[in-house]
N, C-alpha and C positions, 0 to 999 in steps of 0.2 A: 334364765337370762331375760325372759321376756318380762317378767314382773319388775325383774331387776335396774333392767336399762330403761327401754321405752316406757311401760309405764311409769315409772318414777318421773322421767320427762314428761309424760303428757298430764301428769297430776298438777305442772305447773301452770298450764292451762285449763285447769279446771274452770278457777274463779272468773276468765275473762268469758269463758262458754258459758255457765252460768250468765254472765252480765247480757252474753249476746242473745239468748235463751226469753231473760224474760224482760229484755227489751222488747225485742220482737213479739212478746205474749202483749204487751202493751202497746204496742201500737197497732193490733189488728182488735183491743180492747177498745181504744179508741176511733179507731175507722167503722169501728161496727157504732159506736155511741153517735160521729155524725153523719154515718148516712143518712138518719131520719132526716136532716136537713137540706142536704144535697141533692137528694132523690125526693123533697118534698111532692112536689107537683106531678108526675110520673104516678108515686106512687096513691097518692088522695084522687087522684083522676080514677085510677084504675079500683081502689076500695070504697071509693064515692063517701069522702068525708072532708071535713071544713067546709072553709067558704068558695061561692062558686065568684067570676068576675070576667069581663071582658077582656083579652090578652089577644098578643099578636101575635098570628100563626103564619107570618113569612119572615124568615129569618134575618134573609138578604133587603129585607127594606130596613131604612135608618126612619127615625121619628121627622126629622126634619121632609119627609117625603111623604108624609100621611099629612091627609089634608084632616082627618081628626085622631086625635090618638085615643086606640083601644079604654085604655087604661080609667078613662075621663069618664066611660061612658058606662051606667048604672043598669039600664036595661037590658035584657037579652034579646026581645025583640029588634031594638036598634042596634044594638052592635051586628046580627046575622046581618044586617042591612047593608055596613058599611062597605063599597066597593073603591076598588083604584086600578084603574086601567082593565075594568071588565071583569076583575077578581076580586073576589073576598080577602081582606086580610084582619079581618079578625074572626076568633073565634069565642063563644060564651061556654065558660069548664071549668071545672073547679082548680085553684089556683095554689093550692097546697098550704094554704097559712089559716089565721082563723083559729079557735077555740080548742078546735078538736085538735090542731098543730099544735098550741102553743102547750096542751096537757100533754103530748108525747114528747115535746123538746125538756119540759122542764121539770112541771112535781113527777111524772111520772116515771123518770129516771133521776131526778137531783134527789129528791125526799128520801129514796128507797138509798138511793147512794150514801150519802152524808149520814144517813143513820146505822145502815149497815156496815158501813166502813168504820165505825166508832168500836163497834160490838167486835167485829173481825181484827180490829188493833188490839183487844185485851185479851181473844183471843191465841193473835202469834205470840203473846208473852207467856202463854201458860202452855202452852202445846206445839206438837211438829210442826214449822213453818210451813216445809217445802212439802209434805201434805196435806196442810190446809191449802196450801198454795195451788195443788195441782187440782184440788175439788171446785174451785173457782174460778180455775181455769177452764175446766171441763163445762163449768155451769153457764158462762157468759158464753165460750164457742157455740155451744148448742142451741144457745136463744139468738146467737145469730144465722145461725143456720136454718132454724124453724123458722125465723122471720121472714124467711124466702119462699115459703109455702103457705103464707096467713092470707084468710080468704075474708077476715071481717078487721073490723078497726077494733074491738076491743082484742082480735087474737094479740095486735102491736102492741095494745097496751100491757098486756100481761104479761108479755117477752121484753118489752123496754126494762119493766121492775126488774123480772127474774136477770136480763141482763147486766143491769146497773149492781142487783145483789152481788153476782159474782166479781164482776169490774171492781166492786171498793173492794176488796182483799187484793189484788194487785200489787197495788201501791205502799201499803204498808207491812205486807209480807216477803216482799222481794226486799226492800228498802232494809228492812230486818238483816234480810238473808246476805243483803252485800255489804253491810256494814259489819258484820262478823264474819265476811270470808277475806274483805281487804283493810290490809294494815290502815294506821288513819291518817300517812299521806297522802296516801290516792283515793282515799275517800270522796271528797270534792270532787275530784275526775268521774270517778264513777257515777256517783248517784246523778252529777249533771247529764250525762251519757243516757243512763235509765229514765231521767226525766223529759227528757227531748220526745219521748212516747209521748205525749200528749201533745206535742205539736207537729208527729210524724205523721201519729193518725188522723189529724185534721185536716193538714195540708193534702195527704192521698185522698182524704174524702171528695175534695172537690174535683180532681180528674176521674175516680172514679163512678161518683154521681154523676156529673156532667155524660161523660161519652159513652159509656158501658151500657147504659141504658137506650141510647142511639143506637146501638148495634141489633140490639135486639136479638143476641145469640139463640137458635131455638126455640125464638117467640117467648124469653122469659124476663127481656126488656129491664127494669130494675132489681128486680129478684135473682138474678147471675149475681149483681156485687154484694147480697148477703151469701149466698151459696158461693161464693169463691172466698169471703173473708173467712167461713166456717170449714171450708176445706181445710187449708190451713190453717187455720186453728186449732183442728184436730191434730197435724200433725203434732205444733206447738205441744199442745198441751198433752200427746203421748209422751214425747219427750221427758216434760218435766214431770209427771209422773212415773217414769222411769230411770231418766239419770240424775235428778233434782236432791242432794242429801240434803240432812239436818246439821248446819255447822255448831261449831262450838259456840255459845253464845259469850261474850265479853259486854262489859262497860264502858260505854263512852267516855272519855277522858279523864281515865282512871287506869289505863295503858300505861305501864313502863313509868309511874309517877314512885316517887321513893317511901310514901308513905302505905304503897300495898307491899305486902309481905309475898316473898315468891313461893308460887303452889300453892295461893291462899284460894282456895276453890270458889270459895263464899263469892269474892271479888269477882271470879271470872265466870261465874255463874250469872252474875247480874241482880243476885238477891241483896243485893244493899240500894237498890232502885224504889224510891221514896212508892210505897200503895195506894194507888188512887181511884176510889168505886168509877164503874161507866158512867152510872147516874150523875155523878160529882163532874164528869167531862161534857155531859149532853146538857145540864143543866145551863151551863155556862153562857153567859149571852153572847160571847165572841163566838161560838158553836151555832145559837138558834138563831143568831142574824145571818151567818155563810150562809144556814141550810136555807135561809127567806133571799138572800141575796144570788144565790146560785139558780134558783129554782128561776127566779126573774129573769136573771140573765139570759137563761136557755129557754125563756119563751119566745125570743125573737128568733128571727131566721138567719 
């Protein structure tokens, strides 16, 4: 009875769990990609990397009430100098931006990305999505999580790659996955749903950068918001290595058209899908300007 009744019923929620699944795997993919920007300053204070510069270290004064502002001023010696009402308010420390920021914002997780993510799409066409799916997932949780114990600037850099490697399988294996688990009206609904990960995890990043690091849980100040994204992450990503199947694969707009034969295997296999080498896709200059144009973009803050 049980096979019979409930689950039959709960098999019809498969697909929407699935969607909720690795939605949620994306947008702690993304919260973990911008923390390094939210948590800039926090964190380059504490690893002692970029640039240093004069900032102001009282919260509650506004600029119009500094008789100089911090920001103006070049020297370390002169800014320790600057007082207002018997107080220091500025202080000279490194400011989170600068060279060494702008390599962890952008080639060192855009390059690894955009190329890996090429490799891992030709991938999900020839092999088990949703276990490639869950080794990617596994791989980014865990460089977020060691990121919370990194005691020099190149440990960030080596975990930004390994984390950006896992993050590009995300995207095009889940995308895979729900466009063969939902018919293709609700396709549009869907993949829009899954796409909102990337501006789920952005937007949490800035409350989580901002305050979390304030609190200073533990004395572990920035390093809580990698070590709570990777908690869960872990959850995430048991999950989908354990309830995550391999759907049937179909063809895009080749569904229900009068010219497929029904039970024509070939069709719903997706072997009639035109073969196109990687190399033939990474060559492409629409491909090597994203990968110069993304990497740009993520060097600012």
């Amino acid at each position: 009875m049980f096979q019979g009744g409930i689950w039959t019923k709960l098999e019809g929620f498969y697909k929407w769990y699935v969607l909720g699944l690795v939605s949620v795997g994306y947008i702690l993919g993304e919260l973990g990609h911008y923390l390094i920007g939210t948590t800039s300053k926090v964190t380059a204070d504490d690893l002692h990397y970029g640039d240093k510069s004069c900032m102001l270290n009282a919260s509650h004064l506004s600029l119009n009430q500094l008789p100089v502002v911090c920001e103006s001023v070049n020297s370390s010696e002169i800014c320790e100098t600057l007082v207002l009402n018997g107080s220091r308010y500025c202080e000279w420390g490194y400011n989170g931006l600068g060279i060494d920021y702008q390599v962890l914002a952008g080639p060192a997780f855009m390059a690894v990305f955009t190329v890996v993510g090429v490799i891992l799409g030709v991938v999900a066409d020839k092999y088990n999505r949703a276990r490639v799916l869950s080794i990617c997932t596994i791989v980014f949780v865990v460089a977020i999580l060691l990121m919370g114990s990194v005691s020099k600037y190149w440990h960030l850099v080596v975990l930004r790659m390994i984390m950006a490697a896992g993050e590009s399988g995300c995207n095009p294996l889940a995308t895979g996955i729900l466009t063969d688990l939902f018919p293709e009206h609700q396709r549009a609904l869907v993949l829009s749903i899954f796409n909102w990960g990337i501006y789920g995890g952005y937007g949490i990043a800035f409350p989580v950068g901002r305050y979390i690091p304030t609190l200073n849980a533990w004395g572990l100040s920035w390093r809580l918001c990698y070590y709570g994204a990777g908690i869960v992450g872990l959850l995430v990503a048991a999950l989908t290595f354990l309830t995550l199947r391999e759907p049937e694969r179909t063809t895009i707009g080749e569904e229900g058209t009068t010219s497929a034969k029904p039970g024509d295997s070939t069709l719903e296999s997706g072997k009639k899908m035109p073969q196109v080498t990687i190399w033939h896709v990474i060559a492409q200059p629409r491909i090597l300007l994203l990968c110069i144009a993304a990497s740009i973009r993520h060097c600012g803050k």
